[in-house]
N, C-alpha and C positions, 0 to 999 in steps of 0.2 A: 562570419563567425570569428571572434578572435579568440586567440591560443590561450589557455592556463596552462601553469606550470605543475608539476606532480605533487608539489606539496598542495598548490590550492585543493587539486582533485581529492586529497587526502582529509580535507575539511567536510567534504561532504559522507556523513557515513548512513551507507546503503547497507540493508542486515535482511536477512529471510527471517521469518514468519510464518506460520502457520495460523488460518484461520481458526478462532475457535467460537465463532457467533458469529450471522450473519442478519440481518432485519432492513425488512424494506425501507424507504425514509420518504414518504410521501410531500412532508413539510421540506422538502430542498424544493427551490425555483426549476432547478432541472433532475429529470427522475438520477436519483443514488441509492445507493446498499450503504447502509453501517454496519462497519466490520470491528470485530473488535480480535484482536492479533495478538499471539504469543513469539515474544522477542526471548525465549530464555531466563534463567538465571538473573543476568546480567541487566537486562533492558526491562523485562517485565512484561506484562501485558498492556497494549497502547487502542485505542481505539481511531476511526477515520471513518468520513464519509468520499465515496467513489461512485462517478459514475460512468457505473460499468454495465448498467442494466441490457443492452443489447446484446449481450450474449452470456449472461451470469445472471443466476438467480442464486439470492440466499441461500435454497437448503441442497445447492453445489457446490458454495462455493467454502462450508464445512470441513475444516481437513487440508486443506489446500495450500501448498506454501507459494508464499507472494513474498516479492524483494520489497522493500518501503526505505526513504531513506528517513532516519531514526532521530537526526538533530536538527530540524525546522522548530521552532515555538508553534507551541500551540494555537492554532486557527476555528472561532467562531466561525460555525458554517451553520448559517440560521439559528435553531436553539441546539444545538451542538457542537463539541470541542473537537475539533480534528485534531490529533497529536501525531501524526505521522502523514506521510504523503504514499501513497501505495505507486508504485510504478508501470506504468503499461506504455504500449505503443497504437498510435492510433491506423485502422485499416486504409483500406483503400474509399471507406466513405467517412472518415474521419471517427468511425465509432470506436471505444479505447478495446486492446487488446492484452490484459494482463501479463507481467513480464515476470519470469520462475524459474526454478532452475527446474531440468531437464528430469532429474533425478530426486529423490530424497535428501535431503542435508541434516545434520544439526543446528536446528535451529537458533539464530543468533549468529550464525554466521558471517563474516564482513564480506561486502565483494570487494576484490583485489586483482 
């Protein structure tokens, strides 16, 4: 793995979110949820396709704050626009595990 420096890492901006829609996506190659995510004020609401079907379904995952990082371009995923990447970790069989803060936040918040 080679090293960046703090300002690279500073390029990359990761923000909480709160779900506020969820919907299955049948038409992805591999099963996903479309999420469609509130960034605050500042960011707005951004939508994405995740698959995170192995242990999330849509009407949990309402409410829910997920970190996403917020300045990718927009990515065609089948007939829909991904505009953010939502972040998880994957388990011990590779299936993704949503990554959040522990606590409530203000949403739009930077990680730092």
């Amino acid at each position: 793995m080679s090293e960046i420096t703090f300002d690279e890492f500073l390029k990359v901006d990761v923000r909480v979110g709160t779900v506020l829609r969820a919907e299955p996506y049948p038409e992805a190659r591999k099963p996903a949820i479309k999420l469609w995510i509130d960034f605050g004020d500042e960011i707005g609401e951004k939508k994405t396709s995740a698959q995170i079907t192995a242990y999330y379904h849509p009407e949990t995952l309402v409410g829910r704050q997920v970190m996403a990082v917020v300045n990718f371009p927009p990515r065609q995923i089948g007939k829909f626009m991904s505009e953010v990447l939502v972040l998880g970790m994957p388990d011990e069989n590779g299936e993704v595990v949503l990554v959040g803060p522990d606590h409530n936040v203000p949403i739009g918040g930077r990680l730092h």
